[in-house]
C-alpha positions as CSV (number, residue, x, y, z in Angstrom):
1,X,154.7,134.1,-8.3
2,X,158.2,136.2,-8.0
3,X,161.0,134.5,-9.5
4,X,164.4,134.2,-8.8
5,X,166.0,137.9,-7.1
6,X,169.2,138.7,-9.0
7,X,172.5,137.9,-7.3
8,X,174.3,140.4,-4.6
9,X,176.3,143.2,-6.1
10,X,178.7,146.0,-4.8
11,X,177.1,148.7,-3.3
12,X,175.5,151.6,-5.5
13,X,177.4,154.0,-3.7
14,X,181.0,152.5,-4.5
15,X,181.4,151.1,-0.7
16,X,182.3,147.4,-1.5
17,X,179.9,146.4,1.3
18,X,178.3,143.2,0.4
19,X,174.2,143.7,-1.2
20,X,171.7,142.9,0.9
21,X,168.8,140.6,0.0
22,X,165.1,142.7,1.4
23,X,161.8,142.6,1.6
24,X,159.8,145.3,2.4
25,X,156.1,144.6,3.3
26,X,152.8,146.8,3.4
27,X,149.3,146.1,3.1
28,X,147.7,148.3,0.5
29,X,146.2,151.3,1.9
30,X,148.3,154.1,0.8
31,X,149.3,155.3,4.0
32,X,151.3,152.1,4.9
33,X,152.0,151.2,1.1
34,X,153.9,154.2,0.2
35,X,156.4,154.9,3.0
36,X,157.2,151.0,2.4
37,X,157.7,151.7,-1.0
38,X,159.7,155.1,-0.3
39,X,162.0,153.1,1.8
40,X,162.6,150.0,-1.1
41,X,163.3,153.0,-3.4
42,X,166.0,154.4,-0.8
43,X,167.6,151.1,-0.1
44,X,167.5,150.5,-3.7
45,X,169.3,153.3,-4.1
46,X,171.8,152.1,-1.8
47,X,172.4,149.2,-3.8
48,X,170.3,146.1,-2.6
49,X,168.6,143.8,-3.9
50,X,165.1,144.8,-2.5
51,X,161.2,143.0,-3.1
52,X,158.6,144.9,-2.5
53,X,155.7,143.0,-1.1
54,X,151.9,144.8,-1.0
55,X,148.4,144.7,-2.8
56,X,148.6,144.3,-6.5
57,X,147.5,148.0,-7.6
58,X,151.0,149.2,-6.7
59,X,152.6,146.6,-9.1
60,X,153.4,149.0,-11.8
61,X,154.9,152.2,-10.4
62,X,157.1,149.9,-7.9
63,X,158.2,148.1,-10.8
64,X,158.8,151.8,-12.9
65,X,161.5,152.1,-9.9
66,X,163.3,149.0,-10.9
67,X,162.2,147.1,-7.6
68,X,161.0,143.9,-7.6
69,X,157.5,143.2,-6.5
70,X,155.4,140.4,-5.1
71,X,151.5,140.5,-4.6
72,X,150.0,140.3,-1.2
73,X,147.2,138.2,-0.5
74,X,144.7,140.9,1.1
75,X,143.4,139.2,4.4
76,X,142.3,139.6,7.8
77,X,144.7,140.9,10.1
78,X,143.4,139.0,13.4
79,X,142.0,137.3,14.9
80,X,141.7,134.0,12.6
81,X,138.3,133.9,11.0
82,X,135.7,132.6,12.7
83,X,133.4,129.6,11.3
84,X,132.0,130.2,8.2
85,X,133.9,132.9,7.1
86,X,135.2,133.5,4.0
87,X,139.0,134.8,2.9
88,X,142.4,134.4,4.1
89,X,144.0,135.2,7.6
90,X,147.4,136.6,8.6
91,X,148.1,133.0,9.4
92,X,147.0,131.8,5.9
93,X,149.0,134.4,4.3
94,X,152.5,133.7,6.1
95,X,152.1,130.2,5.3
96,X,151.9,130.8,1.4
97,X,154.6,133.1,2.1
98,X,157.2,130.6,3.7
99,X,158.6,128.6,0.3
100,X,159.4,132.3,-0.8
101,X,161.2,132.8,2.6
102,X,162.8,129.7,2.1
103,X,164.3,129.9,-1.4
104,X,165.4,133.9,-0.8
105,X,166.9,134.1,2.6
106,X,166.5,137.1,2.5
107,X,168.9,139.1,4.5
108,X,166.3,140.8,6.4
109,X,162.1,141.7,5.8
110,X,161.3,144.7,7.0
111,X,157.5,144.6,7.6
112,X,154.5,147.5,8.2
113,X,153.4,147.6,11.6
114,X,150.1,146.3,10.4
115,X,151.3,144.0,8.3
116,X,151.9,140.8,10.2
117,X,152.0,137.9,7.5
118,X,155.7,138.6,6.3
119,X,156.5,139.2,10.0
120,X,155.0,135.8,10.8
121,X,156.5,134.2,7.3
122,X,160.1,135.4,8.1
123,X,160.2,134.4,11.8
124,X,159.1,130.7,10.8
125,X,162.0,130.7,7.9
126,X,164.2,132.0,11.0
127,X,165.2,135.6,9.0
128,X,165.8,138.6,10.9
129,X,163.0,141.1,11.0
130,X,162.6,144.7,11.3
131,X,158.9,146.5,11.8
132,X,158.2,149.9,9.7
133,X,155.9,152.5,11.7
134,X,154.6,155.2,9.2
135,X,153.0,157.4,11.7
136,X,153.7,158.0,15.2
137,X,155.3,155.5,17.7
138,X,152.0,153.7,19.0
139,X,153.1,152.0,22.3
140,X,152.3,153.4,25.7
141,X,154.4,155.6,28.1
142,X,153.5,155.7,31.8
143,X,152.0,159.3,32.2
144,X,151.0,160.4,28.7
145,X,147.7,159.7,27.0
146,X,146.9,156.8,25.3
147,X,147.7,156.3,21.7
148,X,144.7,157.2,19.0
149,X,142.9,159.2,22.0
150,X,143.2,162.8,20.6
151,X,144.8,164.1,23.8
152,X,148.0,166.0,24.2
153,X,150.3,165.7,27.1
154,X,149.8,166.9,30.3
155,X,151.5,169.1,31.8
156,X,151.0,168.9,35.4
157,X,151.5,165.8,38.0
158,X,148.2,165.4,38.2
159,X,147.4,165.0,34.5
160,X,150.3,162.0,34.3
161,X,149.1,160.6,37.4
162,X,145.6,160.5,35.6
163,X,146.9,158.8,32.8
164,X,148.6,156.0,35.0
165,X,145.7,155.1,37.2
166,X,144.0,154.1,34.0
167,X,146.3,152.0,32.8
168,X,145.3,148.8,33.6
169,X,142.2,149.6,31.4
170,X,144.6,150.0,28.6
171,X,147.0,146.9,29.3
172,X,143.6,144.8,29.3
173,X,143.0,145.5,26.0
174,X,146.5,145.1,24.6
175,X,146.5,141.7,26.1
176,X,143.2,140.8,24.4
177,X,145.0,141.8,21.1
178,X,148.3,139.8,22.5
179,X,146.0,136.9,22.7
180,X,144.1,136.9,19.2
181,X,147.5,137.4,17.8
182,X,148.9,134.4,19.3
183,X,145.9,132.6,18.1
184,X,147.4,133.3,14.8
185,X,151.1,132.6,15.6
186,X,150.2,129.2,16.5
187,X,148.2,128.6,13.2
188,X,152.0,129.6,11.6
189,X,153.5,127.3,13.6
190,X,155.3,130.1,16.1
191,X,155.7,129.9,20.1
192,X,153.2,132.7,21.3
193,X,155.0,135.9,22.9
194,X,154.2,137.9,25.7
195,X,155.1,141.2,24.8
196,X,152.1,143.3,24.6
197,X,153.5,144.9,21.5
198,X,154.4,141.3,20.2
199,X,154.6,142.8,16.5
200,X,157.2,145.2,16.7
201,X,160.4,143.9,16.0
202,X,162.9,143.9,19.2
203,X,165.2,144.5,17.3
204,X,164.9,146.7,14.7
205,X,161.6,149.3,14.4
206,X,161.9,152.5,11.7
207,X,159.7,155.3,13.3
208,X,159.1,157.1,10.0
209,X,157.5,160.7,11.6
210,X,159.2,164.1,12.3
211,X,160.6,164.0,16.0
212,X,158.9,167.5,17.0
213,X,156.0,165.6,16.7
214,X,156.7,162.8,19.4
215,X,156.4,163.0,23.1
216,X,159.2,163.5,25.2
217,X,159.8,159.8,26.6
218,X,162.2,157.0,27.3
219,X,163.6,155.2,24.0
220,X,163.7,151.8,24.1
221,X,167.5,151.0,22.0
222,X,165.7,149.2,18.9
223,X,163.5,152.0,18.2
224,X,164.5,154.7,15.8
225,X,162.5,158.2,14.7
226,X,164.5,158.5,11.3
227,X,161.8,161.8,10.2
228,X,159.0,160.4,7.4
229,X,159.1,159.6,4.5
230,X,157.0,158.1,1.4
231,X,156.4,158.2,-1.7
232,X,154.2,160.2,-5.0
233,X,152.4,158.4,-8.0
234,X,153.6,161.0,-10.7
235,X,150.3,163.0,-11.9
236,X,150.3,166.2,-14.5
237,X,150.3,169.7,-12.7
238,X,146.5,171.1,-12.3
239,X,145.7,175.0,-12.6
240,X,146.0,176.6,-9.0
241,X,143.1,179.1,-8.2
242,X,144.3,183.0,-9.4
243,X,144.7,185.4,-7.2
244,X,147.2,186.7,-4.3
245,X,145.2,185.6,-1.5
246,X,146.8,183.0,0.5
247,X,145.8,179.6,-0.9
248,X,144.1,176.9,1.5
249,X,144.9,173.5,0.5
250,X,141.2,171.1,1.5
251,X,143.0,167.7,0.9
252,X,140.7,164.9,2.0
253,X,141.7,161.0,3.1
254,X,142.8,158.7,0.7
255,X,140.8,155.9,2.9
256,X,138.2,158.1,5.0
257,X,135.4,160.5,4.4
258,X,134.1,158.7,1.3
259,X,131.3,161.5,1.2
260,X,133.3,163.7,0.9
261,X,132.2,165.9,4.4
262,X,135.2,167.5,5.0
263,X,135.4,168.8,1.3
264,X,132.0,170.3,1.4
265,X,132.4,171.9,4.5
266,X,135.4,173.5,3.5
267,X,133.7,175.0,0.1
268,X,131.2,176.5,2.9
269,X,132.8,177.8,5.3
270,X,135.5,179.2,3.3
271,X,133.7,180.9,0.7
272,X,133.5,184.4,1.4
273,X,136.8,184.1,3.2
274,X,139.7,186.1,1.7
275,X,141.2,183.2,0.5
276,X,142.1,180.9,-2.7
277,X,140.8,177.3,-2.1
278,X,141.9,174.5,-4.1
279,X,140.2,171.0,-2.7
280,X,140.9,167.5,-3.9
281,X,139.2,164.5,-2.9
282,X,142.0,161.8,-3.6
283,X,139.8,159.8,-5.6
284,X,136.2,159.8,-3.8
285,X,133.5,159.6,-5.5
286,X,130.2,160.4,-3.6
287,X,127.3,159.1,-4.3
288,X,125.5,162.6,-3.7
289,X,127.7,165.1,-5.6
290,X,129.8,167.5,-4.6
291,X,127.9,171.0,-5.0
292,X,129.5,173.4,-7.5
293,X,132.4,175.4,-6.3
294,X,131.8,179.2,-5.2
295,X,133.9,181.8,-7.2
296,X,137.3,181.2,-4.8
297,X,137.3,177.9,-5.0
298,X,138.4,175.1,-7.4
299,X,137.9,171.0,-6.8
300,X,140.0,168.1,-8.7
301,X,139.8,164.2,-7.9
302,X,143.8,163.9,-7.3
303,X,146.4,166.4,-7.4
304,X,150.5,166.3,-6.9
305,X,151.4,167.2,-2.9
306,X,154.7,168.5,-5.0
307,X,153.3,170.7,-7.2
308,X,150.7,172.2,-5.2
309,X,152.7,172.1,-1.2
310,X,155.2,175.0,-2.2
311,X,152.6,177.4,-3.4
312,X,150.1,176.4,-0.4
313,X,149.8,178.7,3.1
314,X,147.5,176.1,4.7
315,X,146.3,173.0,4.5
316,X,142.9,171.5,5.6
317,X,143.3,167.7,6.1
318,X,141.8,164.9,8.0
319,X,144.8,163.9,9.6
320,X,146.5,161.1,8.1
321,X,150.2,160.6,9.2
322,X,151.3,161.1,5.2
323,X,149.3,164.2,4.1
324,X,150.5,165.9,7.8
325,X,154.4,164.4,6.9
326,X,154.0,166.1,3.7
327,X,152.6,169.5,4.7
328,X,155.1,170.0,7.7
329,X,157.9,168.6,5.3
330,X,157.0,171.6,3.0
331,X,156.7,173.7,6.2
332,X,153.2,174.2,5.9
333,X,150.9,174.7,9.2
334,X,147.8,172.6,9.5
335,X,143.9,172.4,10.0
336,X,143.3,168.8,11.6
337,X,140.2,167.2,11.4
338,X,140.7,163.8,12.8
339,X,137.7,161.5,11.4
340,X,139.0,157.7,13.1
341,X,142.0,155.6,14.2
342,X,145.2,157.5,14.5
343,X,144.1,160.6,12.6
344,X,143.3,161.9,16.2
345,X,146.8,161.3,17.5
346,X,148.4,162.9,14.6
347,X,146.2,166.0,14.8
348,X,147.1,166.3,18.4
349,X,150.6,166.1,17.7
350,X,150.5,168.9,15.4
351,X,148.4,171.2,17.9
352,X,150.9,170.0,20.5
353,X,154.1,170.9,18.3
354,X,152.3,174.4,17.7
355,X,152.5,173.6,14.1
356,X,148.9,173.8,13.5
357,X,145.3,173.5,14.6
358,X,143.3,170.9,16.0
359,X,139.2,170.7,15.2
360,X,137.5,167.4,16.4
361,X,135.3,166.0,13.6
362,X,132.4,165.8,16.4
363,X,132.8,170.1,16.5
364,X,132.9,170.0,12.4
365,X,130.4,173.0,11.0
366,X,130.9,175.5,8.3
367,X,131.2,178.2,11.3
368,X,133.9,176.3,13.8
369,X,136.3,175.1,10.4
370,X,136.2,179.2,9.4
371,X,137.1,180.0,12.9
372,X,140.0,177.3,12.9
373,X,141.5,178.5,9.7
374,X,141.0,182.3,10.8
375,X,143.1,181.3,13.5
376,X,145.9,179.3,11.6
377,X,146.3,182.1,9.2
378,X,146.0,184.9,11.4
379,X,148.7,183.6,14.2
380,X,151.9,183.9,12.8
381,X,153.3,181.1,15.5
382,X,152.2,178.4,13.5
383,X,153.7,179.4,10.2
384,X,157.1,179.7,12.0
385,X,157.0,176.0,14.1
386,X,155.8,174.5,10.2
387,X,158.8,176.3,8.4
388,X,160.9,175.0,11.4
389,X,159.7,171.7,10.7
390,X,160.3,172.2,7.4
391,X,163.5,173.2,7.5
392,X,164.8,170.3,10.0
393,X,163.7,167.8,7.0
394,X,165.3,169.8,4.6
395,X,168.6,168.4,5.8
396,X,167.2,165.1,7.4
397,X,166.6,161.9,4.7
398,X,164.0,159.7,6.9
399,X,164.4,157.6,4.1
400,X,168.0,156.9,3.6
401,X,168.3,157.1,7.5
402,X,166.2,154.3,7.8
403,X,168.1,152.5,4.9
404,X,171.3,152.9,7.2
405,X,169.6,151.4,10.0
406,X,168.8,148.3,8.0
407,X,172.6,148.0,6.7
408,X,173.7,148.3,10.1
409,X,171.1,145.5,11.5
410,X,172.0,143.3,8.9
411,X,176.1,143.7,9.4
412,X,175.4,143.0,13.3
413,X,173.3,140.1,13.4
């Protein structure tokens, strides 16, 4: 239980604007969990009174911040559980959420994409809501490839008008997911929607990616690409390989790859390469071990992205939105290997931006990784579109962006 949030102050910054009363939501993979928290942090820092709702293994270090927090119940996203089975549902969730709703008020609840319980909680306590989207903007445009497919834009009429015949394919699975969503509205109490997209907020939605990595395409006026970001759990700096050789970073998924493929491939195909490797694998543990490390090579279980980005010419990744947001932040170019989900979008963003290379996880051997990596080393191109990259972030806070979009939602409404 959370008690009582502390009463509204003046602004951090000296404004005298009134505090505002937030919640920022996430479910608990870190992908979702740390840009929510990098935003509490920024809006924190802005002087509001901000709760931090997400799974209880993030208690401490949002709490280190000086940010309230609140423990999520971990559930079932939807559709509600069919008979016989066992744990909570979005629907369950918002309605243990609502006396919180109720006694805060908060002033708004900004809510992950993929976190629809809050969203759900906060539109039954009649708040205003706002949706966070910590990767690329997922809903369709006529002409361009579907989201999660892997495929970059076309570039002729053809290829758009490909794209738009099969549409309807596309709209009859975003109205199955309309409808099982609904399902769990209705268990909340809520009138059912007919947006496609019914979760995002029509309001308010934070696009925390880089803008060089989105499609050209018209914006709807609620939707905002502030540039990512997220946030770091502090860890010690680790010995990087010697040598002067450029140095590869292999960083595998936090929440893929639990065997670590994409890690052993690496220490394969890289080894008699003319490079430094350094490979962690965020906290995997395989069953079948990893083999020893050849002679260029080293291999940790978690490193810091901060330490380790500034001193890295490449990095090997899977593809998830936060390791990419780091690398191109640091202006780093990129070896995707998309393994599921949206891992495939964001590598085909990066090949489209020129910032990097794309390698399908079906076409993953020793011989086709040492060829992609040849390839982002040796072509100078991608180097340059990274430090570009890198540069536009340099003087562009996603974070306090997007906490200036929330002040300005909430002096509006």
């Amino acid at each position: 239980m959370v008690g009582q949030m502390t009463p509204a102050v003046k602004s951090a910054n000296g404004s005298g604007k009134r505090s505002c009363k937030v919640m920022v939501a996430a479910f608990g993979d870190a992908g979702h969990a740390f840009p929510a928290i990098g935003l509490a942090r920024a809006l924190h820092a802005r002087g509001h009174d901000v709760l931090v709702e997400t799974w209880e293994r993030w208690r401490e270090p949002v709490e280190e911040l000086g940010i309230g927090f609140t423990a999520a119940e971990e559930y079932t996203t939807f559709p509600p559980r069919s008979e016989g089975e066992d744990g909570p549902t979005a629907a369950d969730a918002a309605v243990a959420l609502l006396p919180l709703m109720e006694r805060e008020r908060f002033d708004v609840v900004v809510s992950d994409i993929l976190t629809l319980a809050p969203a759900f909680a906060a539109e039954r306590a009649g708040l205003r809501r706002a949706t966070l989207i910590p990767h690329i903007y997922p809903v369709q445009e006529p002409g361009l490839p579907f989201f999660a497919f892997g495929a970059m834009a076309p570039r002729t009429p053809v290829g758009r008008a490909m794209w738009r015949r099969a549409l309807p394919m596309l709209i009859r699975g975003l109205e199955q997911g309309r409808d099982e969503m609904n399902e769990s509205r209705a268990a909340v109490g809520l009138e059912p929607v007919e947006r496609l997209h019914g979760g995002i907020s029509e309001e308010l939605a934070i696009v925390a990616t880089f803008p060089q990595l989105e499609y050209p395409r018209a914006w709807p006026a609620n939707v905002h690409v502030t540039g990512p970001f997220g946030f770091e759990l502090p860890y010690p700096d680790i010995d990087l390989p010697e040598g002067d050789e450029p140095l590869v970073l292999v960083a595998a998924s936090t929440a893929q790859d639990p065997d670590c493929r994409l890690v052993r491939v690496a220490l394969d195909a890289l080894a008699d390469e003319p490079v430094r490797v350094l490979a962690t694998t965020n906290g995997h543990f395989p069953p079948t071990p990893l083999p020893t490390p050849p002679a260029n090579a080293r291999v940790v279980d978690w490193l810091s992205y901060s330490q380790v980005l500034p001193a890295a010419d490449l990095v090997i990744c899977h593809g998830g939105h936060g390791t990419v947001a780091r690398t191109l932040g640091a202006g780093v170019p990129l070896v995707c290997v998309p393994a599921v989900g949206d891992m495939a979008e964001t590598g085909a963003r990066v090949a489209w931006s020129g910032a990097g290379v794309m390698l399908p996880w079906r076409l993953l051997s020793a011989r086709t990784l040492r060829l992609a990596t040849r390839k982002a080393l040796a072509e100078p191109s991608y180097a340059a579109q990274a430090a570009e990259i890198g540069d536009w972030a340099a003087t562009h806070n996603g974070a306090d962006r997007a906490g200036e979009l929330v002040e300005q939602y909430v002096r509006a409404s």
